[in-house]
C-alpha positions as CSV (number, residue, x, y, z in Angstrom):
1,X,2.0,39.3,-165.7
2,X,0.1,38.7,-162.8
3,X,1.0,34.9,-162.3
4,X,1.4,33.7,-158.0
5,X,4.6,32.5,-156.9
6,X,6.4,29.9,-159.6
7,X,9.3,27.8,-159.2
8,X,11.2,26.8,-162.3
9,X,13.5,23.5,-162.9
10,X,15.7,24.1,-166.5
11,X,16.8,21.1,-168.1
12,X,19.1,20.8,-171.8
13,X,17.5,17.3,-172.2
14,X,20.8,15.6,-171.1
15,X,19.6,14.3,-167.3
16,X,17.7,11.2,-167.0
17,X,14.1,11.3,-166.1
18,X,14.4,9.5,-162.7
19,X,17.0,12.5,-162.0
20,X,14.6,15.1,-163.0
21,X,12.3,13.3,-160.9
22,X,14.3,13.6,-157.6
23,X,14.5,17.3,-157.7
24,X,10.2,17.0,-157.5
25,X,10.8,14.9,-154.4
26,X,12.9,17.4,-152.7
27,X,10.2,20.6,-153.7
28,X,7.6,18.1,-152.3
29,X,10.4,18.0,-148.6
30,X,11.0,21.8,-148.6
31,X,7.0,22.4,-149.1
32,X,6.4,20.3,-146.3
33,X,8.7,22.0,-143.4
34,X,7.0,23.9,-140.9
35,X,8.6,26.6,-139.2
36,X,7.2,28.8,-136.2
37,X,6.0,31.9,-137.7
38,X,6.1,35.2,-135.3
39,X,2.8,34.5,-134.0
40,X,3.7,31.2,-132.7
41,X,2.2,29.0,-134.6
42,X,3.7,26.6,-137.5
43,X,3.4,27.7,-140.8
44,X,4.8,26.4,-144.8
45,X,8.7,27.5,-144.2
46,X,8.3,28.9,-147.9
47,X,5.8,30.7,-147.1
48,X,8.1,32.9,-144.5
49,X,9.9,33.6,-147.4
50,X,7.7,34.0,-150.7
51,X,4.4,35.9,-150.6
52,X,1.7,33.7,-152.5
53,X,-2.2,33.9,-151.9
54,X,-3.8,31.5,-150.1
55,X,-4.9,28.5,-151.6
56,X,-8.8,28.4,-152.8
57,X,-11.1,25.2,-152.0
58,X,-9.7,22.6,-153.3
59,X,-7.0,24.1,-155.2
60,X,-3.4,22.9,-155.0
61,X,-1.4,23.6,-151.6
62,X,2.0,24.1,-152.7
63,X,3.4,26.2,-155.4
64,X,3.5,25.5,-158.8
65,X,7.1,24.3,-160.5
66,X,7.3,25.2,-164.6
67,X,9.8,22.9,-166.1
68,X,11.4,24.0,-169.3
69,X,13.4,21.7,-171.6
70,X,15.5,22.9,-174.1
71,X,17.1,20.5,-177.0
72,X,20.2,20.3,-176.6
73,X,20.6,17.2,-175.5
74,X,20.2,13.4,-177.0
75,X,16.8,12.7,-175.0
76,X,13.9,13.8,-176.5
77,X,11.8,16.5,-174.6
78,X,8.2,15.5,-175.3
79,X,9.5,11.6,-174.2
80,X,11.3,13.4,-171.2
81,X,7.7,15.4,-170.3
82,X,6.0,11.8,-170.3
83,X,8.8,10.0,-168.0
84,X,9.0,12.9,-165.7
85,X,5.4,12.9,-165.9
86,X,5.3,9.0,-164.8
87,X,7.7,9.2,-161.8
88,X,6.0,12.1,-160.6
89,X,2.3,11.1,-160.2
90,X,2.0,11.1,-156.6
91,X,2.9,14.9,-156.4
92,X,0.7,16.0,-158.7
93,X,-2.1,13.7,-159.4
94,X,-5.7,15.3,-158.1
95,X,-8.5,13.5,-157.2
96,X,-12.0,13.9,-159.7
97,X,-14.5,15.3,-158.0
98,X,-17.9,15.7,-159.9
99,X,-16.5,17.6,-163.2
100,X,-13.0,19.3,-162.3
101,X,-10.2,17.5,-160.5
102,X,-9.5,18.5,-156.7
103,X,-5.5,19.2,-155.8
104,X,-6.1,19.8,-152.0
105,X,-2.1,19.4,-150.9
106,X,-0.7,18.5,-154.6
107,X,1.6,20.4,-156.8
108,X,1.2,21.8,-159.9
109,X,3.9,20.8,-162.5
110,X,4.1,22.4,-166.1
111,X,6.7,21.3,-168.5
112,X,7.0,23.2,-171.7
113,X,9.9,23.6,-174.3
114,X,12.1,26.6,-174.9
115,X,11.0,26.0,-178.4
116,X,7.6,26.6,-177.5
117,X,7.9,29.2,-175.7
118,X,9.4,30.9,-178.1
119,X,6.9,30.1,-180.4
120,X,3.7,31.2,-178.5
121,X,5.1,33.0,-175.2
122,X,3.2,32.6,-172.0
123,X,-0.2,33.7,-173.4
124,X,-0.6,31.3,-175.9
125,X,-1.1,27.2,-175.6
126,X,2.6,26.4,-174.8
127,X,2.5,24.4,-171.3
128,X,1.6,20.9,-170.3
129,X,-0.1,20.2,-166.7
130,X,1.0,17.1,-165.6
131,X,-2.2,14.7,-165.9
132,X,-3.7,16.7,-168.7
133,X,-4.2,16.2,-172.5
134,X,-3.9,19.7,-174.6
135,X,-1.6,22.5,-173.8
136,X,-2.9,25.8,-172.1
137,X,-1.5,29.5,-171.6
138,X,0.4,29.4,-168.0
139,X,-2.4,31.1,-166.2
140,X,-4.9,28.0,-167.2
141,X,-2.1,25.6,-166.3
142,X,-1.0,26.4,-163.3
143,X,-4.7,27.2,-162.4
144,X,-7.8,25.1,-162.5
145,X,-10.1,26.4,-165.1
146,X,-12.7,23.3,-164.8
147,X,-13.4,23.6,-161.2
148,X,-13.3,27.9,-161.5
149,X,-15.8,27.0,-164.2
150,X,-18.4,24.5,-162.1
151,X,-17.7,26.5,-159.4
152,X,-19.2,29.8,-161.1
153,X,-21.9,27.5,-162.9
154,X,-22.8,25.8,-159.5
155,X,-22.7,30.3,-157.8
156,X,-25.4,30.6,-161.1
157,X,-27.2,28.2,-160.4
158,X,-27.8,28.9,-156.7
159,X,-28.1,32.5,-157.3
160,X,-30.8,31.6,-160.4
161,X,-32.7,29.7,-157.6
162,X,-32.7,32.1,-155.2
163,X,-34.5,34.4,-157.8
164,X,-36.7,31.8,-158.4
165,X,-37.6,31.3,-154.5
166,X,-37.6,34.8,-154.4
167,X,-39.9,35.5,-157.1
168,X,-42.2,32.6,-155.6
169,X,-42.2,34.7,-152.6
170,X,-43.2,37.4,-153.5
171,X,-45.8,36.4,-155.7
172,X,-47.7,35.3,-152.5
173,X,-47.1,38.7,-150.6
174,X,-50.1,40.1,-149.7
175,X,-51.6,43.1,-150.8
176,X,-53.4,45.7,-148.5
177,X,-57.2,45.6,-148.7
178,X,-57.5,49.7,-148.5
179,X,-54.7,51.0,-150.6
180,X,-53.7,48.0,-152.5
181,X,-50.0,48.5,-151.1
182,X,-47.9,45.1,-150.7
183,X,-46.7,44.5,-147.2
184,X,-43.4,44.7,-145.6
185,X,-41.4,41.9,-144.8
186,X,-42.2,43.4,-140.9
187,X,-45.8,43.2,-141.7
188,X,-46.4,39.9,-143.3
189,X,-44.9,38.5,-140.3
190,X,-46.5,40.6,-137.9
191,X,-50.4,39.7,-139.1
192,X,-49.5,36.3,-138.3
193,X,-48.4,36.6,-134.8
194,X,-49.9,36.0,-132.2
195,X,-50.8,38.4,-129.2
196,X,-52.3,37.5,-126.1
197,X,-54.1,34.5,-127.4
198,X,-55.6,36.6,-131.0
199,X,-54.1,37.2,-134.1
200,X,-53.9,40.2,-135.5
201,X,-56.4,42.9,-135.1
202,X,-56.7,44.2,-139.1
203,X,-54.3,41.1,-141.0
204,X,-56.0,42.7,-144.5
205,X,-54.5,45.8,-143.6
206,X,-50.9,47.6,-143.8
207,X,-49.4,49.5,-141.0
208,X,-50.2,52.4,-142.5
209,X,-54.2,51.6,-143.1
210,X,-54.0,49.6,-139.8
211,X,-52.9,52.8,-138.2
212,X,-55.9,54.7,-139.9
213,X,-58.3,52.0,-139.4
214,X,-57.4,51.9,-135.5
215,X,-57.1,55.3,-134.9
216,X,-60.9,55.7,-136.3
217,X,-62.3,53.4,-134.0
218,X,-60.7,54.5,-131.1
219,X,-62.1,58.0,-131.9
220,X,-65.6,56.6,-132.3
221,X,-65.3,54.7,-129.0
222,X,-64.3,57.6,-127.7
223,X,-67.4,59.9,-129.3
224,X,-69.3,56.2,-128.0
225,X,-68.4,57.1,-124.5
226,X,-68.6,60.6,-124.6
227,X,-72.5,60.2,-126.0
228,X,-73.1,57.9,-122.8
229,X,-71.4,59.9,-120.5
230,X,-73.7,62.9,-121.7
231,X,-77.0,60.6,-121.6
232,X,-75.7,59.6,-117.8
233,X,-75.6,63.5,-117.3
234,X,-79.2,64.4,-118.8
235,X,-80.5,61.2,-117.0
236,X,-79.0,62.7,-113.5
237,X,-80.3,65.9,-114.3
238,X,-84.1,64.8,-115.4
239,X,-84.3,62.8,-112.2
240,X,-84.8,65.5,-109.3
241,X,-87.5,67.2,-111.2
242,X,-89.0,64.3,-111.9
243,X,-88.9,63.5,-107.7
244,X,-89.9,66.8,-107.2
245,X,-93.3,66.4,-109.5
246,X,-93.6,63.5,-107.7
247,X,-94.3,65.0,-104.3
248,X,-96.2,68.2,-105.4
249,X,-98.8,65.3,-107.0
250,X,-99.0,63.5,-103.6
251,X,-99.7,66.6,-101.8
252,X,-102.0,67.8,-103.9
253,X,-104.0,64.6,-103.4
């Protein structure tokens, strides 16, 4: 069936509620002792001896207790379910918190009727939680469909405004002025920084454009330098003759 650990109370409608009541009390004691577990460190005694999941934010701390009534007695059940309901409060009354109710160290009680579940089993609308209206399947009663349900409306809605951020973002990207390529994340950041007191070189550019763009001028500083280099050469080489001419006019004169 899938359901987490569940403790069940029987009762033939013969007990009086404040009874009924007491046995809630003592659940509420044995979920409370502490024992050292092997690590060291105190942990739920129960939970030393039951495996249960860990409870999730906000969810109830101790285990669920189903109580069944079954006719037999004089007392009515659905009566009994309220008057149970009434003495227990304290154990299993939550506290509203914007759209669900929070049971952060409360305990989830269930009454239902042998009747009823009969009639419907454990799948269908059989069980009361304490402290709500309709009846539910187990798994919604013992559970907390409300806040499972804000929860996943409040993970959509984050996740729906992320998109949007997202979207936002990357409609601003920009796009490379040679190839029209969008830049990486690396990129966008990079044409932005600052090096040695100048931004970036070629911020139009991506890397690999940038790469192209800088690679071409270093070759034509290089061809620069290589042309100057080759007029200091032909300037060197002019200049004796022209010394030489120089001379051969003076002594000629």
């Amino acid at each position: 069936m899938g359901l987490p650990l569940l403790f069940i109370e029987a009762d033939n409608c013969t007990e009086e509620a404040p009874i009924i009541a007491a046995k809630f009390d003592k659940h509420m004691r044995h979920f409370h002792r502490k024992v050292k577990d092997t690590d060291g460190q105190d942990k739920p005694m129960w939970r030393t001896r039951w495996s249960a999941p860990d409870p999730q934010w906000g969810d109830a701390t101790h285990p669920p207790v189903l109580l069944v009534f079954h006719q037999v007695g004089k007392r009515p059940a659905l009566q009994q379910v309220k008057n149970v309901a009434a003495l227990t409060r304290e154990h299993w009354q939550g506290q509203w918190a914007d759209g669900f109710h929070l049971y952060q160290g409360k305990m989830s009680i269930v009454a239902t009727t042998l009747k009823l579940l009969r009639q419907h089993g454990p799948a269908g609308p059989a069980f009361w939680r304490f402290g709500r209206e309709d009846r539910q399947n187990l798994w919604d009663a013992i559970g907390n469909p409300r806040r499972d349900a804000a929860l996943a409306r409040r993970a959509e809605d984050a996740r729906r405004r992320l998109a949007q951020e997202a979207a936002e973002r990357e409609a601003q990207r920009p796009v490379c002025a040679d190839c029209g390529q969008k830049f990486t994340d690396d990129r966008w950041k990079a044409r932005t920084a600052v090096d040695w007191g100048r931004g970036d070189s070629h911020p139009h550019l991506c890397d690999d454009c940038k790469a192209r763009a800088l690679e071409a001028e270093r070759q034509a500083e290089q061809a620069e330098r290589e042309c100057q280099e080759q007029e200091r050469q032909e300037t060197k080489a002019v200049q004796p003759a022209q010394k030489a001419t120089g001379w051969l006019s003076r002594f000629r004169t």
